[in-house]
C-alpha positions as CSV (number, residue, x, y, z in Angstrom):
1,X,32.1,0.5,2.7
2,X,28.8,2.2,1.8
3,X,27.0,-1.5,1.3
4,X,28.3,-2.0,4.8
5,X,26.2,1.3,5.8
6,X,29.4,3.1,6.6
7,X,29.4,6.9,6.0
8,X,25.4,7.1,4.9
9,X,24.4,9.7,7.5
10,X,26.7,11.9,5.8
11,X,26.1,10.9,2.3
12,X,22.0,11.3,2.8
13,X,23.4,14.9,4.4
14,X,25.3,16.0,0.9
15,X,21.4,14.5,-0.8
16,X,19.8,16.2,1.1
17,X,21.9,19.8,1.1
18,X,22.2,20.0,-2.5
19,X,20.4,22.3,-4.6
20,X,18.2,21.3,-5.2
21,X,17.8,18.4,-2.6
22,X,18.5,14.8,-4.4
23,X,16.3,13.2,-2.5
24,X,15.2,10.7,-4.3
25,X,18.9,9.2,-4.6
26,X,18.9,9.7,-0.7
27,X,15.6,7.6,-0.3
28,X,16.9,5.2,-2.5
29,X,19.9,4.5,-0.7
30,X,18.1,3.9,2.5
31,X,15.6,1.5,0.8
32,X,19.0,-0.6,-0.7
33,X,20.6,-0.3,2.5
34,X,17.5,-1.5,4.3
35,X,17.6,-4.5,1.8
36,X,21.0,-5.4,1.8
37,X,20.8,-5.3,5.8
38,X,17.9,-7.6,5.2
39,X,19.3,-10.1,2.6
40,X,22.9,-10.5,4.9
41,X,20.4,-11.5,7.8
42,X,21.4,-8.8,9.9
43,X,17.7,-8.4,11.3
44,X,18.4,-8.4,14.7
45,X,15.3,-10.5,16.2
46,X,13.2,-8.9,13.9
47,X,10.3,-11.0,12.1
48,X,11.6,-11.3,8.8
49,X,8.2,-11.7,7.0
50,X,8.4,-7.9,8.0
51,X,9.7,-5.3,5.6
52,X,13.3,-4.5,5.2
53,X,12.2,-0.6,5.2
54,X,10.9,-1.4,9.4
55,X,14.6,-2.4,10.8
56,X,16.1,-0.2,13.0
57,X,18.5,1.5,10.6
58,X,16.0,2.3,8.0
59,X,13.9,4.0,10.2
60,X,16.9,6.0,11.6
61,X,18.0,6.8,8.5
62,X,14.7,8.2,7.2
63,X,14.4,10.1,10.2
64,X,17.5,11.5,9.6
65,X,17.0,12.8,6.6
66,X,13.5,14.2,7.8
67,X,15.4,16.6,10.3
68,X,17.3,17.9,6.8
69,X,14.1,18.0,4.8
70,X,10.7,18.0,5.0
71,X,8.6,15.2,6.1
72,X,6.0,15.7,3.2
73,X,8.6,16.3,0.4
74,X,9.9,13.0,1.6
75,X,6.5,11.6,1.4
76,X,5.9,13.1,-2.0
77,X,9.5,11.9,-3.4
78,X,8.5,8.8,-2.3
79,X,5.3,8.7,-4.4
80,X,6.7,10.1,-7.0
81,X,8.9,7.2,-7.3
82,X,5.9,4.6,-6.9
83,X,7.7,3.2,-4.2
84,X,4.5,2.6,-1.8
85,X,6.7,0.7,1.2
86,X,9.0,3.6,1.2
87,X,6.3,6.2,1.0
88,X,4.3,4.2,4.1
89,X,8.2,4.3,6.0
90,X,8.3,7.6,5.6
91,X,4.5,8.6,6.8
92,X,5.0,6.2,9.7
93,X,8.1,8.2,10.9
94,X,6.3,11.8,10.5
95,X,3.5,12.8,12.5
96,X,1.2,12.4,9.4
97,X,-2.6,10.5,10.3
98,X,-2.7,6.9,9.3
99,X,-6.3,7.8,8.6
100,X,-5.2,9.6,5.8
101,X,-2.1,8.4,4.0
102,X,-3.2,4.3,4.7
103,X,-6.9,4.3,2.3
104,X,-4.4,7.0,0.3
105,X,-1.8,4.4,-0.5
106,X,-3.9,1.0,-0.8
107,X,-6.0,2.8,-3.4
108,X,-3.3,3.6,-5.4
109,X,-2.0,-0.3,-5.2
């Protein structure tokens, strides 16, 4: 059931409330949910040379959990994990300057 992305608004929601927050486990599920939703071919028109991290879903779910937490402790989290993709999903849902976190993100590929 939670492959299937059943019940993950409310799962992120428990991530996110705990204290402290587990987000990293929250962004994590998105990013495998994203995947999975990618690898059944349930893309929905969407270019599949694309990233996973860019369907529908994904970005709902980020944004999501951005109304429980804050947009650059997501961003961070995501960093901290090395997880560049994830960390450029999450800047492109916030209101944060892709004059700033782009050159930040290819320098550190």
């Amino acid at each position: 059931i939670i492959s299937s992305g059943h019940f993950l608004f409310p799962i992120l929601s428990t991530f996110a409330k705990e204290s402290p927050p587990k987000l990293e486990e929250a962004l994590t599920m998105i990013k495998n949910s994203a995947f999975d939703q990618f690898a059944s071919g349930d893309t929905a028109g969407m270019n599949t040379k694309r990233s996973p991290l860019l369907l529908e879903k994904a970005q709902n779910s980020i944004q999501y959990l951005a109304f429980l937490a804050n947009y650059e402790l997501l961003f961070d989290t995501a960093l901290g994990m090395y997880d560049f993709d994830l960390a450029k999903a999450v800047a492109r849902n916030s209101q944060m300057d892709p004059k700033v976190y782009l050159p930040m993100l290819k320098r550190w590929r």
